[in-house]
C-alpha positions as CSV (number, residue, x, y, z in Angstrom):
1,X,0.0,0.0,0.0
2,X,1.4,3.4,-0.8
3,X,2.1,5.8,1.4
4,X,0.1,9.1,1.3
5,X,2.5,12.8,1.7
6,X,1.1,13.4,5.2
7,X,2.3,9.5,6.4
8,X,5.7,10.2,4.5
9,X,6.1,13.7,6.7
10,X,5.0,12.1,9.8
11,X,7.1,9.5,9.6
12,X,10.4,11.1,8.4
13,X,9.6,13.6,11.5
14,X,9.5,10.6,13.9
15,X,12.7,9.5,12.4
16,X,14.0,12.5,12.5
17,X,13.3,13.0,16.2
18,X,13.8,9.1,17.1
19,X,17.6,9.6,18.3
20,X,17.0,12.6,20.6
21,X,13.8,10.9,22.0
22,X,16.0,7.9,22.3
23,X,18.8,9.8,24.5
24,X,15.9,11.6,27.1
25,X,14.6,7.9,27.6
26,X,18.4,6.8,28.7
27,X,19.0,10.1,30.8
28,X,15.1,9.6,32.2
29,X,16.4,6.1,33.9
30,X,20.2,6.9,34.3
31,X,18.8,9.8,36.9
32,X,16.1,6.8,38.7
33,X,18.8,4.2,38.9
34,X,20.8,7.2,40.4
35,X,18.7,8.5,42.9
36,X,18.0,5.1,44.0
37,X,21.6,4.4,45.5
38,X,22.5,5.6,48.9
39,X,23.6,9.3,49.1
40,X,26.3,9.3,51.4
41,X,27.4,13.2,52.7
42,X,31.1,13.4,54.0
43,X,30.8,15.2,57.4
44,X,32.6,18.4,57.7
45,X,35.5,19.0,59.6
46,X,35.3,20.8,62.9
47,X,38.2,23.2,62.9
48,X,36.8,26.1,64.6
């Protein structure tokens, strides 16, 4: 089945945005899996 204009353009514009969409995704679950570890905070010294 041929593909009308309007499919063409929406589809070129999903590939088009596909690798950008795909790097959000990565950064959206790189920051859960990092706020899911422990935070540790290093005390401060006392040197007053």
């Amino acid at each position: 089945m041929p593909k009308t204009p309007e499919t063409r353009q929406i589809v070129d514009g999903l590939r088009e945005a596909a690798p950008e969409i795909a790097d959000w995704h990565v950064l959206h679950w790189d920051v859960q899996r990092l706020n899911a570890q422990p935070c540790s905070i290093p005390e401060q010294p006392s040197g007053r």
